[in-house]
C-alpha positions as CSV (number, residue, x, y, z in Angstrom):
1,X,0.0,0.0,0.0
2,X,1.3,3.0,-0.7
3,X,1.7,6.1,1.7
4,X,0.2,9.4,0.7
5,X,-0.9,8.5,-2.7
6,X,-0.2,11.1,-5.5
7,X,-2.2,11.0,-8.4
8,X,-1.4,11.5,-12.3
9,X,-4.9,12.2,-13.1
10,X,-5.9,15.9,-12.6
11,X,-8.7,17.9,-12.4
12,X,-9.5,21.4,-14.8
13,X,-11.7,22.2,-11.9
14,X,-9.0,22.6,-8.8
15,X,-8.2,26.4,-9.6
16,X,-11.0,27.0,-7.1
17,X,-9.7,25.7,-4.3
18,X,-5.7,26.8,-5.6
19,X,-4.7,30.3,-3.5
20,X,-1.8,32.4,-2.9
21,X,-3.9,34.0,-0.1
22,X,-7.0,33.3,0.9
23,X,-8.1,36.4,2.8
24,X,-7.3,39.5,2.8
25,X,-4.9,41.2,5.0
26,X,-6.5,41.1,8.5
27,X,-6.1,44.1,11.3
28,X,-2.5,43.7,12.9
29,X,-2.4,42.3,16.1
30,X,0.0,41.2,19.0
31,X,1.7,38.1,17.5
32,X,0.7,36.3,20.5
33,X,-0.2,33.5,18.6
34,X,2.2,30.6,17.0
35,X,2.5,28.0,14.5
36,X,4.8,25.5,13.7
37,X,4.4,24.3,9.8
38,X,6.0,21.2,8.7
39,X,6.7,20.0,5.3
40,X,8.7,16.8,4.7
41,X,8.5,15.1,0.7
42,X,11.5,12.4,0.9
43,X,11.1,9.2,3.3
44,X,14.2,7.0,2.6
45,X,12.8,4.7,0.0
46,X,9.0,5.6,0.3
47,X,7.4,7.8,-2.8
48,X,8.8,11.3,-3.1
49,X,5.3,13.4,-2.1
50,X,5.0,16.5,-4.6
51,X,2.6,18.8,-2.6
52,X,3.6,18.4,1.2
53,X,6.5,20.7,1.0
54,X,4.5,23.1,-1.3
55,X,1.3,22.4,0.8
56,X,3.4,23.5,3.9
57,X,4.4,26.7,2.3
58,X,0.8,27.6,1.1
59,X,-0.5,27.3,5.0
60,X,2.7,29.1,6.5
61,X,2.1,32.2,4.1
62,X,-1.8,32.4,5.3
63,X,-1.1,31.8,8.9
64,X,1.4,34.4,8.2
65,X,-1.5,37.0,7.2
66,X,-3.3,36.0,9.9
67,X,-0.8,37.2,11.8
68,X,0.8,34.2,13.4
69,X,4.3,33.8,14.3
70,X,5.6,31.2,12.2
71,X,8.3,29.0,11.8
72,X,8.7,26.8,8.8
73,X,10.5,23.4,8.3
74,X,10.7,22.0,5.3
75,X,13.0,19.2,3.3
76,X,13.9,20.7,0.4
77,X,17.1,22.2,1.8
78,X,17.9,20.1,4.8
79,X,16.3,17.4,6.9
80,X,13.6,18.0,9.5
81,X,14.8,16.8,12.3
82,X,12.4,16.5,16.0
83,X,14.7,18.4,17.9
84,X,14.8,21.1,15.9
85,X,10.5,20.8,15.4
86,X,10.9,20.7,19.5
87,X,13.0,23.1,20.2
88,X,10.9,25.5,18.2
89,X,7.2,24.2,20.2
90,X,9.5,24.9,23.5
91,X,10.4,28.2,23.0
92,X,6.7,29.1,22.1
93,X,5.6,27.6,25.6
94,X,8.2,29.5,27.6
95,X,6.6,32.9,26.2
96,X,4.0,32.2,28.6
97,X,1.8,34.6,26.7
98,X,1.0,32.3,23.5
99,X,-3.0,32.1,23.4
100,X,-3.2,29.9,20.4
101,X,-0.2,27.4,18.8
102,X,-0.7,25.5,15.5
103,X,0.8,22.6,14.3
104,X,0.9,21.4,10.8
105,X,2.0,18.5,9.5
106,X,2.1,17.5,5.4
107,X,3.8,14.0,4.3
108,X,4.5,10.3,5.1
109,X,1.9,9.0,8.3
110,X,1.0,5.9,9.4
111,X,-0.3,4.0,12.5
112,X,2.4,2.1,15.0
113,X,-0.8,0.8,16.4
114,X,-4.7,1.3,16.9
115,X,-5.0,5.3,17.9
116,X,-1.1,5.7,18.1
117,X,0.0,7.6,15.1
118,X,3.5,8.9,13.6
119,X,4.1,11.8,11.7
120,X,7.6,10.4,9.8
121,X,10.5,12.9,9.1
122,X,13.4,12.9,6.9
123,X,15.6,10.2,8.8
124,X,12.6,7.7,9.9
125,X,13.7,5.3,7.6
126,X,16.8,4.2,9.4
127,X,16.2,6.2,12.9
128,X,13.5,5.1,15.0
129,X,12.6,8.6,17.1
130,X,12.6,10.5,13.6
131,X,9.4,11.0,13.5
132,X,6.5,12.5,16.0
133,X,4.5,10.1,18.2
134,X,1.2,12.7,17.2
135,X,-0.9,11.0,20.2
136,X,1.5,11.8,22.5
137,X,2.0,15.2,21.3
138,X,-1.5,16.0,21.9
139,X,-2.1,14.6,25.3
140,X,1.2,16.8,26.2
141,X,-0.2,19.7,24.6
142,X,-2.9,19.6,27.1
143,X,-0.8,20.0,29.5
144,X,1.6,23.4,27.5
145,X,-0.6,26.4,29.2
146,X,-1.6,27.9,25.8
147,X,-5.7,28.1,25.7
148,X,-5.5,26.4,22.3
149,X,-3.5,24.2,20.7
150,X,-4.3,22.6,16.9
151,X,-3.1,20.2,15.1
152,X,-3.5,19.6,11.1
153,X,-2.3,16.5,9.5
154,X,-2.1,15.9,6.0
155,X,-1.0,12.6,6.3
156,X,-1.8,9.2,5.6
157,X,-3.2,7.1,9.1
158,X,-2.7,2.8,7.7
159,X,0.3,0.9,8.4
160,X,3.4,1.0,6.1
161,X,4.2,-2.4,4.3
162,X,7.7,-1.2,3.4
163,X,8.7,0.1,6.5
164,X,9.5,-1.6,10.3
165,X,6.9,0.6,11.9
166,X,7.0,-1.3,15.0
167,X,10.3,-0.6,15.3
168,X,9.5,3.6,15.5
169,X,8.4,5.4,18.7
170,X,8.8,8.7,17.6
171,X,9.9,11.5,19.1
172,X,7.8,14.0,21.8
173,X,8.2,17.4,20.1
174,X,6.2,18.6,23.3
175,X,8.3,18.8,26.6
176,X,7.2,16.7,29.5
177,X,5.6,19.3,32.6
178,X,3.6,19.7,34.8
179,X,0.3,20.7,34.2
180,X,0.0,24.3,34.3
181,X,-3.4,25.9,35.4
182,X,-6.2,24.5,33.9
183,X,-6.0,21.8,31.1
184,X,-5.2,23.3,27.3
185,X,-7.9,23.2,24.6
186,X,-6.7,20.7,21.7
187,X,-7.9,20.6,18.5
188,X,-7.0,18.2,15.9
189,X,-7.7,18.1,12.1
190,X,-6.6,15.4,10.4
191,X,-7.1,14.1,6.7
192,X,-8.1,10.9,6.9
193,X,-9.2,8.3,9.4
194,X,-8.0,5.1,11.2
195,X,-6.4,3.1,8.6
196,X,-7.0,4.9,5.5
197,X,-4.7,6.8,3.1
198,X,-4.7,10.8,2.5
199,X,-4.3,12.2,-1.6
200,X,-2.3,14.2,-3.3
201,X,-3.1,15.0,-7.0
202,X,-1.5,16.6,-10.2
203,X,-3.8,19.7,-10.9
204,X,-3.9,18.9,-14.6
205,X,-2.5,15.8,-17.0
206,X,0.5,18.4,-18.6
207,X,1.2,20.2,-15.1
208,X,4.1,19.7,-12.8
209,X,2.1,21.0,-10.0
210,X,0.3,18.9,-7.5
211,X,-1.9,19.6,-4.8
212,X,-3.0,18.0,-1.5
213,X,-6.5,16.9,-1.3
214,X,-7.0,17.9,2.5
215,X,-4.6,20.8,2.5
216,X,-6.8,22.7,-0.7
217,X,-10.3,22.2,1.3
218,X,-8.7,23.1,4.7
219,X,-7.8,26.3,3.1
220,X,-11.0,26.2,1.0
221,X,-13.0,27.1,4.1
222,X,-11.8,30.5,4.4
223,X,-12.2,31.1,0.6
224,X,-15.4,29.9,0.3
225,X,-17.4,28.8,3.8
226,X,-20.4,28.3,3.9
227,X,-22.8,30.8,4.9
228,X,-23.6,29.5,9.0
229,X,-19.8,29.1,9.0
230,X,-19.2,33.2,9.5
231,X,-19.2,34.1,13.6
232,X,-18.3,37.5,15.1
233,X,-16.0,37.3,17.2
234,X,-14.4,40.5,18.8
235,X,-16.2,42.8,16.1
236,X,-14.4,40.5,13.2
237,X,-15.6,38.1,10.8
238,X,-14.0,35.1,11.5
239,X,-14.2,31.0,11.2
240,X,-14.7,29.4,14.5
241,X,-12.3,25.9,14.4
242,X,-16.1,24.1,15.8
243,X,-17.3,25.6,11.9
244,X,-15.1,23.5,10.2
245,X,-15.5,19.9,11.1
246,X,-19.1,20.0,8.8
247,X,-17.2,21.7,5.9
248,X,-14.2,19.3,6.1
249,X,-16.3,16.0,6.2
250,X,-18.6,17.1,3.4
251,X,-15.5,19.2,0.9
252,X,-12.7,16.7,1.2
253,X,-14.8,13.4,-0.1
254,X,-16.5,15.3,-2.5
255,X,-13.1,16.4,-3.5
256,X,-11.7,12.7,-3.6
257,X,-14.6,12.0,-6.1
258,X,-13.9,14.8,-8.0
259,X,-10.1,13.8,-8.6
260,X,-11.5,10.1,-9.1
261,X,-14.4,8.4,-8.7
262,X,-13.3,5.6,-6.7
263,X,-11.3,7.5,-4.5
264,X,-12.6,8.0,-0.6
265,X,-10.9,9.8,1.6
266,X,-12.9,11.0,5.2
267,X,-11.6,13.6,7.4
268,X,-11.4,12.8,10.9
269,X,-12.0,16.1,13.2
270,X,-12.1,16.7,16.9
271,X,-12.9,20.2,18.3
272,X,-12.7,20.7,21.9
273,X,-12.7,24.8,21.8
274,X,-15.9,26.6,21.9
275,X,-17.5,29.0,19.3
276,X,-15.2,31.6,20.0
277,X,-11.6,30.0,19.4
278,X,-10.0,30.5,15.6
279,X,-7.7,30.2,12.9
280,X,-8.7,32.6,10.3
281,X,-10.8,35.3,9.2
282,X,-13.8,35.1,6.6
283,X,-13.4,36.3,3.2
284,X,-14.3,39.9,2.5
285,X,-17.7,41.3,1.9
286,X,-16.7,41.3,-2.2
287,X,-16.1,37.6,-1.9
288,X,-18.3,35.1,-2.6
289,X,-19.4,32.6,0.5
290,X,-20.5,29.0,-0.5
291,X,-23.2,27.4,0.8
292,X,-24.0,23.3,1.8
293,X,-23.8,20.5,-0.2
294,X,-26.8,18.4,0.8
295,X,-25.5,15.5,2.7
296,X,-25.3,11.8,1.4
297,X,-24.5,8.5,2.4
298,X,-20.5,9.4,2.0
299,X,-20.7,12.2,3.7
300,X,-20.8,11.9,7.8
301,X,-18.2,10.8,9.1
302,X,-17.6,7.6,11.2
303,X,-17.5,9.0,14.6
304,X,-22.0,10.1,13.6
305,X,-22.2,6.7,13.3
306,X,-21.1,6.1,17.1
307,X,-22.4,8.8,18.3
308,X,-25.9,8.4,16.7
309,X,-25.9,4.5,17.4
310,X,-23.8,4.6,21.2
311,X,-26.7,7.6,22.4
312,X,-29.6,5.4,21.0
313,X,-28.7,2.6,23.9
314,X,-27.7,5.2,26.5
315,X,-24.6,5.6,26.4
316,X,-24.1,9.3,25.2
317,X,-21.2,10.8,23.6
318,X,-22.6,13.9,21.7
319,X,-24.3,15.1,18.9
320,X,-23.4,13.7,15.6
321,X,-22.4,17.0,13.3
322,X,-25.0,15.7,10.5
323,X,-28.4,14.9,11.4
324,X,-31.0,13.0,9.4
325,X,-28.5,11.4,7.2
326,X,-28.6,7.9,6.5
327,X,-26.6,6.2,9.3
328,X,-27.7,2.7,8.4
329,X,-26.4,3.1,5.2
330,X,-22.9,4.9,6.2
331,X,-22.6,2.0,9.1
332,X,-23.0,-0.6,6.3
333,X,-20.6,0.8,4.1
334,X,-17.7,1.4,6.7
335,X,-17.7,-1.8,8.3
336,X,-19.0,-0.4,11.1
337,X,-21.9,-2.8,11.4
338,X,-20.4,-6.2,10.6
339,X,-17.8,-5.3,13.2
340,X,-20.4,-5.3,15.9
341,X,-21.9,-8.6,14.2
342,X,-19.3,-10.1,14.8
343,X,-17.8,-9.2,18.4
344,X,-21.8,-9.6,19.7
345,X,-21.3,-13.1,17.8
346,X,-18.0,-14.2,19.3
347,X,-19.3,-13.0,22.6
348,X,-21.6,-16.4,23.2
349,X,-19.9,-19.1,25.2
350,X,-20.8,-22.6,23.3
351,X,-21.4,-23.7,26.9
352,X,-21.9,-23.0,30.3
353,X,-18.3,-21.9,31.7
354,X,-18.2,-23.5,35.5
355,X,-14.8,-21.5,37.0
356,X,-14.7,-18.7,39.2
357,X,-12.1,-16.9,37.6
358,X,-10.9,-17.4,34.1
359,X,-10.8,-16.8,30.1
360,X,-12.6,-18.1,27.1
361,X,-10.5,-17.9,23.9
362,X,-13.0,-17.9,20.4
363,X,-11.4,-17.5,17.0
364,X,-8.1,-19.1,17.2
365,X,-6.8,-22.1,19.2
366,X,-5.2,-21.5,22.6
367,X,-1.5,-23.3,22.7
368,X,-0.4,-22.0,26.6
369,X,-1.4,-19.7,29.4
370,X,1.8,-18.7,31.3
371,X,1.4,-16.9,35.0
372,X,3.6,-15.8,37.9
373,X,4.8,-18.6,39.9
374,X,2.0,-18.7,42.8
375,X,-1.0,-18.4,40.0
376,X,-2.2,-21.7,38.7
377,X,-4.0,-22.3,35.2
378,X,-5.5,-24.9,33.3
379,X,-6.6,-25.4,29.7
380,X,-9.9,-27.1,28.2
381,X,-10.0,-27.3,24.8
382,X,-14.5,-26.5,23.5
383,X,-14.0,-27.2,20.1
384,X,-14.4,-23.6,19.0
385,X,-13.7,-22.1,21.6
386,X,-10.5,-22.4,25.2
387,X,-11.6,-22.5,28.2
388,X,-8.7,-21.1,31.1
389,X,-9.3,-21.8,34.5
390,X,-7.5,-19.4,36.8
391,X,-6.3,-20.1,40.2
392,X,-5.1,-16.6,41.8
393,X,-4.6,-18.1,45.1
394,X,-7.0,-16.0,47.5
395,X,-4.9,-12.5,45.6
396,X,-7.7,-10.3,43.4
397,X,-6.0,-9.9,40.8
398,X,-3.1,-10.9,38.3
399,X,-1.4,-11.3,35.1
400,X,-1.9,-14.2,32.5
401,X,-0.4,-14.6,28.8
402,X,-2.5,-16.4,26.2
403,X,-0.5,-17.4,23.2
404,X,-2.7,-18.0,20.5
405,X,-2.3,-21.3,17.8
406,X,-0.3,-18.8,15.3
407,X,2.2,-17.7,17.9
408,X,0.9,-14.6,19.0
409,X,-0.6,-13.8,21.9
410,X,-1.3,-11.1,24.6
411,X,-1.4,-9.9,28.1
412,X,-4.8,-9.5,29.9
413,X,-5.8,-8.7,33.6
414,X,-7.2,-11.7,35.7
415,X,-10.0,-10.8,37.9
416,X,-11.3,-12.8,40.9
417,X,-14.7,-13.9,40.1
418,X,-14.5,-12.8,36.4
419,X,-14.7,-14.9,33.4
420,X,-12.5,-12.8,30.3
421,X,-14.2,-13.4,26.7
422,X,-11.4,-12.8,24.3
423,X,-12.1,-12.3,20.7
424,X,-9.2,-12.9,18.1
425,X,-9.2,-12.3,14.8
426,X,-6.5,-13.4,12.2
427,X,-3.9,-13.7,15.6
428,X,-4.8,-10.1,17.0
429,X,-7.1,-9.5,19.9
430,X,-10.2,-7.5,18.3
431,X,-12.1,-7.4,21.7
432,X,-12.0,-8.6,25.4
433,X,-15.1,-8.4,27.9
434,X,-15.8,-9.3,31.1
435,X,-18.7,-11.0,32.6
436,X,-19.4,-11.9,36.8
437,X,-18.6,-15.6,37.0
438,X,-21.5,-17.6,39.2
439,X,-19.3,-16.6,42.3
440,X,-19.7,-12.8,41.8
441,X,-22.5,-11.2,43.3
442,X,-23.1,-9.4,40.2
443,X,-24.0,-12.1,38.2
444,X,-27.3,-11.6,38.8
445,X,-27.7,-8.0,37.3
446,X,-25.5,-9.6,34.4
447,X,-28.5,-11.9,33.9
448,X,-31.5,-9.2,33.9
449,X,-28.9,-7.1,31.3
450,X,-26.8,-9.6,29.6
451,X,-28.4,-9.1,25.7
452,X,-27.7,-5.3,26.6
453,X,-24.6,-5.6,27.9
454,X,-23.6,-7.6,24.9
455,X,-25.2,-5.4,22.4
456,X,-23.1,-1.8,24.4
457,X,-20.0,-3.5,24.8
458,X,-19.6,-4.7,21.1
459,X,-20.9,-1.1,19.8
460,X,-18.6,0.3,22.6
461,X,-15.5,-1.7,21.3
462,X,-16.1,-1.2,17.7
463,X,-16.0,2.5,18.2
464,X,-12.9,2.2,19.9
465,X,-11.3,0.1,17.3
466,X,-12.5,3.3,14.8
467,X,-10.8,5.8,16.9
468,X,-14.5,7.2,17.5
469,X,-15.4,6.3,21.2
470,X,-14.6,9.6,22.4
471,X,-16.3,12.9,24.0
472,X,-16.1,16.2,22.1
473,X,-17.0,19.7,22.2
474,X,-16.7,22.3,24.3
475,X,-14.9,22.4,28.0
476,X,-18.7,22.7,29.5
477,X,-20.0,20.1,27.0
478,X,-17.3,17.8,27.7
479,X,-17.9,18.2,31.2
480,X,-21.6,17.3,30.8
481,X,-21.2,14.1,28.7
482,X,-18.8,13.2,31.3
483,X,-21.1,13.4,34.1
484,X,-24.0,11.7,31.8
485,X,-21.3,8.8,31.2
486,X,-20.2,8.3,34.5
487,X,-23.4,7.4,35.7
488,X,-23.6,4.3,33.2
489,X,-20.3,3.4,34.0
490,X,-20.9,3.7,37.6
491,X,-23.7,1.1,36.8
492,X,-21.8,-1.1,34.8
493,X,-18.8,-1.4,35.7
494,X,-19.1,-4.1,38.1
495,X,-20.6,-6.3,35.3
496,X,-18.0,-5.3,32.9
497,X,-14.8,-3.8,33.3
498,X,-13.5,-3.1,30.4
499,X,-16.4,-0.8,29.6
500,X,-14.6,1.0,32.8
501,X,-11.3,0.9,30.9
502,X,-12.5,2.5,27.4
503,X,-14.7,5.2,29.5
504,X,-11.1,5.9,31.0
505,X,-9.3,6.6,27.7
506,X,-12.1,8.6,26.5
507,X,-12.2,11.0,29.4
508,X,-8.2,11.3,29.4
509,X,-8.4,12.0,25.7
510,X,-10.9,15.0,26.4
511,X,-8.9,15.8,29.3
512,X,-11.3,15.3,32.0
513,X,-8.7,13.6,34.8
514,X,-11.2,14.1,37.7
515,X,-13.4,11.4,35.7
516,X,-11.1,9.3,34.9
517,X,-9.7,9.1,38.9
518,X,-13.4,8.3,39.4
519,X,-13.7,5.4,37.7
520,X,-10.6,4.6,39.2
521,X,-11.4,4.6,42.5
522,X,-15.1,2.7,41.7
523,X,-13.1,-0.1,40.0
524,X,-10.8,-0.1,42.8
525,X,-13.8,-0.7,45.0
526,X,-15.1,-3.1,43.4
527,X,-12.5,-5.5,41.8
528,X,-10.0,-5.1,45.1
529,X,-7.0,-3.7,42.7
530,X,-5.8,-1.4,40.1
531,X,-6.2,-1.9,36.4
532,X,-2.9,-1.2,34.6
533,X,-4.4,1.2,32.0
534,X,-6.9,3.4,34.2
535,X,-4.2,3.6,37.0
536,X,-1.9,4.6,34.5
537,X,-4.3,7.6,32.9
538,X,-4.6,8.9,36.5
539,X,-0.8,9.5,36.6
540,X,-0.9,6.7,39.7
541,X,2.0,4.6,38.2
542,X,4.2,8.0,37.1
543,X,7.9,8.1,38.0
544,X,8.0,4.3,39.8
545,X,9.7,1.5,38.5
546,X,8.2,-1.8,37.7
547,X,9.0,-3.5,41.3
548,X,7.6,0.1,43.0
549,X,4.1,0.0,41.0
550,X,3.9,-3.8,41.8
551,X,4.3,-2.8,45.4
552,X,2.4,0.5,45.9
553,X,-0.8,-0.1,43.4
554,X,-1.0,-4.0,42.5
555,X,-1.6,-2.9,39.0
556,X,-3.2,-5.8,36.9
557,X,-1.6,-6.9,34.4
558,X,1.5,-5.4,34.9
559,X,1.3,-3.4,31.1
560,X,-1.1,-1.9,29.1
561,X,-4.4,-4.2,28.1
562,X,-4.8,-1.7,25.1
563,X,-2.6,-1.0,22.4
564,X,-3.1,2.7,23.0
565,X,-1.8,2.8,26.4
566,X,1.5,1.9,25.0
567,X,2.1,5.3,23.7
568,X,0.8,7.0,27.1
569,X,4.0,5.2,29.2
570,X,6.0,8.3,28.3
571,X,3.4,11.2,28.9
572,X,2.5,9.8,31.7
573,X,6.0,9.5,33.1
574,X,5.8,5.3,33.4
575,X,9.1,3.8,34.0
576,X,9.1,0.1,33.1
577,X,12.3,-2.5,33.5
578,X,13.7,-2.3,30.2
579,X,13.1,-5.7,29.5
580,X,9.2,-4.9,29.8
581,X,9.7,-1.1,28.1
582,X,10.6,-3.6,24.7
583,X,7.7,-5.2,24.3
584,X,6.4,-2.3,22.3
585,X,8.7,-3.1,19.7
586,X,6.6,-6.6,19.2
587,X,3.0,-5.1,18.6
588,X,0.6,-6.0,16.6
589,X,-2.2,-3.8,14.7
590,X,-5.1,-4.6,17.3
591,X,-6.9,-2.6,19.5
592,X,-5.9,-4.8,22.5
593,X,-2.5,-5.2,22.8
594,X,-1.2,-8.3,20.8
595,X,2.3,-9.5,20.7
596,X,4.5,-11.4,17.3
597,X,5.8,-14.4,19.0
598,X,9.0,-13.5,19.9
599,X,7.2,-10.9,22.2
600,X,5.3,-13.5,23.8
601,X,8.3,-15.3,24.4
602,X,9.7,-12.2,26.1
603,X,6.5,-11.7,27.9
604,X,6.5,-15.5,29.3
605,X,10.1,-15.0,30.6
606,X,9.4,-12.0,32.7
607,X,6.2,-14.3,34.3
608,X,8.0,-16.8,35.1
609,X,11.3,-15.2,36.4
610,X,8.9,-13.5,39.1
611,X,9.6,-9.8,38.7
612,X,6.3,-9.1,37.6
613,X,2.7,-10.8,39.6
């Protein structure tokens, strides 16, 4: 698969979106606001890109006009290196006066795993921190001080075949801190989403000059927005970031069409500043301002379909941007559906599971289960499905490696008086529930709810696995979907933990940590020890050692159950034995963290030597 695909076939109508400037000069102002632009065409022995430099240029000159102060990094003269990229974020932090800092990004992207994304610069071929762990990046931003922080990627968001991609962590071009005040607004624009490629195009068959199909309609919107776009704001006409996200998801497929019919390509926004936080200015009076393009089955974008489907069983995440567009059809289309299909599918034991505390493996045949030294496990074999019997030895809690037929395999939490239902697909963990075993006093409300619980947990998970489950808007809306979440988690998750685990990444990603300490302490309550992941997200586990965290917060297991948390050890200041720390270098593509085999062999070592319960 390629990265960034460039395409020889142009169009005669992309002169309208093609621009110099976009606005006119706006009134000076303090340049109390900042932007770092980068550009970077050559990968090693990826595709040379021929609009990412060019595309970086085009939105340093406008951010220029709009009187940001700007610093440009582009490849065409030397390589972009993240120190440099940091170096320049650091000294806008320092100012302490910033109110707004953007970051753009145009060139090679791809996914190290599920929701953990690299930007790649000019050395990532050979160097593994040449390139910018973006996930990372934005959970530090919210930490940077400056009101709001955006990020725009123009990058591609599927895995590289060419290139060891588990072998690159990326480099923080946001320092490490401590919070300051309250948490930063963070805004992030990106091209594509989860797993799917971003465009570039030749503007016409004889031209040498190509354009990037994200960058043009990002720009587009202050050429030509649509008419409810326009705000006031401080006596100026203006583009509020929260107008975008409709324009974006309705411009940039139409766009893709327009350059070929085949070609889909979906923006993935999330706004977290209010009404009044911008970029850019409207055109002038004497320019004309475009209106809607009725919306169709192509247009909303994945995260409507979570929203719309996640809020019709209760569990409430927001409005979706379009309304009374046809979900079913959009769900159909994207996957979205069969997904769910399938996880409710796999979720159905084949028989009555008699153990107090164990797994039950469907999808793939179960070869070992490998604990600490005072845990005992055994394996039965249901035909389709493995049934693990977990001993824990009167503890609550403790850490069990399944390696699957093919080799692979993962880490997973056992819970006293918990039966695990782990889902694989193709060797990679797709999803892992939890339901009361007959010993649990919660069994019975898993009875009254168990279809339900089924039915949330697989639309829950499937959102996840789309990079969707997650609460936007405003610092006041986010606030109030957290609240109206918390009470169904504070319902469920005794029956379910991991619904307690997702809710956990969504509220750190919005940057509501008093939630997220919440569920915490209710999980605490209730399962008698730490999860790994919410412990983690709560900054519990920060600046201990593996033996330390085993000893102050009996963290189960003793890594991250999702891939996702992997790229959280380092914002959150985790120190793991090195040994442990390396794991991430055997990941899978899943959302639950699945390791190649020679990670499980490193993972079954460090059971069985006994520095880890």
């Amino acid at each position: 698969m390629r990265r960034r695909d460039f395409l020889a076939a142009g169009i005669l109508t992309a002169g309208a979106f093609t621009m110099p400037r976009v606005c006119g000069t706006p009134t000076p102002r303090p340049k109390n606001r900042g932007a770092v632009v980068i550009g970077v065409d050559k990968v090693g022995n990826l595709p040379t890109l021929k609009a990412a430099a060019s595309g970086a240029r085009k939105i340093a000159e406008w951010l220029t006009d709009e009187g940001f102060d700007v610093r440009l990094f582009v490849d065409d003269r030397r390589p972009v290196t993240a120190s440099d990229l940091l170096d320049a974020i650091e000294s806008f932090i320092e100012r302490g006066t910033l109110d707004q800092l953007v970051v753009y990004f145009a060139g090679h992207g791809c996914i190290a795993t599920i929701l953990s994304e690299l930007w790649l610069l000019s050395d990532a071929h050979h160097n593994p921190n040449a390139a910018v762990a973006l996930n990372e990046c934005c959970a530090l931003a919210q930490t940077s001080g400056i009101p709001n922080v955006v990020f725009i990627s123009d990058a591609c968001r599927s895995r590289p075949d060419s290139l060891g991609a588990q072998f690159v962590r990326g480099s923080l071009i946001f320092p490490i801190q401590t919070p300051r005040g309250r948490s930063s607004g963070v805004d992030r624009f990106l091209a594509t989403r989860v797993g799917s490629n971003a465009y570039e195009y030749a503007v016409d068959k004889s031209s040498a000059e190509f354009q990037a199909i994200f960058t043009e309609c990002f720009l587009g919107a202050f050429k030509h927005p649509y008419d409810d776009m326009v705000q006031t704001v401080g006596g100026e006409q203006v583009i509020p970031n929260r107008r975008l996200e409709r324009f974006l998801a309705t411009e940039v497929p139409k766009r893709a069409h327009t350059v070929q019919i085949t070609l889909q390509q979906e923006p993935d926004c999330l706004v977290m500043s209010d009404d009044s936080t911008y970029i850019g200015h409207a055109p002038s009076r004497n320019r004309p301002v475009g209106s809607p393009t009725p919306a169709n089955v192509i247009t909303p974008a994945i995260s409507d379909v979570a929203r719309v489907i996640l809020n019709a069983r209760g569990f409430d995440i927001g409005q979706p941007t379009f309304r009374g567009s046809d979900i079913t059809e959009v769900a159909t289309q994207s996957g979205f559906s069969d997904s769910i299909d399938r996880i409710q599918h796999a979720q159905r034991p084949t028989a009555e599971i008699d153990v107090r505390t164990g797994f039950i493996i469907s999808g793939t045949g179960l070869v070992s289960a490998v604990t600490s030294r005072d845990v005992k496990v055994n394996i039965t074999d249901r035909g389709t499905q493995s049934v693990v019997d977990v001993k824990l030895s009167e503890r609550p809690a403790g850490s069990v490696a399944l390696r699957f037929a093919n080799g692979s395999g993962t880490i997973l939490a056992a819970l006293d008086r918990y039966i695990g239902n782990v889902v694989v697909v193709e060797g990679k963990v797709t999803n892992v529930s939890y339901f009361p075993s007959r010993s649990n006093d919660m069994r019975h409300m898993y009875e009254e709810q168990a279809s339900r619980l089924k039915q949330l947990h697989a639309i829950v998970a499937t959102a996840a696995r789309f990079g969707v489950f997650r609460i936007e808007g405003s610092e006041k809306t986010r606030q109030d979907l957290g609240r109206k979440m918390a009470g169904q988690i504070r319902v469920l998750k005794g029956v379910d933990p991991t619904l307690g685990v997702y809710a956990s990444y969504a509220y750190a990603d919005a940057g509501l940590l008093d939630q997220v300490r919440s569920v915490r302490q209710i999980m605490r309550g209730t399962l008698g020890a730490d999860l790994f992941d919410v412990a983690m997200l709560t900054g519990a586990l920060s600046e201990k050692h593996t033996e330390d965290i085993e000893r102050a917060n009996h963290p189960a297991p003793f890594c991250p159950m999702l891939s996702q948390g992997w790229g959280q050890l380092r914002v959150k200041r985790v120190s793991l034995s090195k040994e442990v720390a390396d794991l991430q270098d055997h990941l899978q593509l899943s959302l639950w963290t699945t390791f190649d085999e020679q990670g499980m062999r490193i993972a079954e070592r460090i059971l069985r030597s006994g520095s880890v319960t």
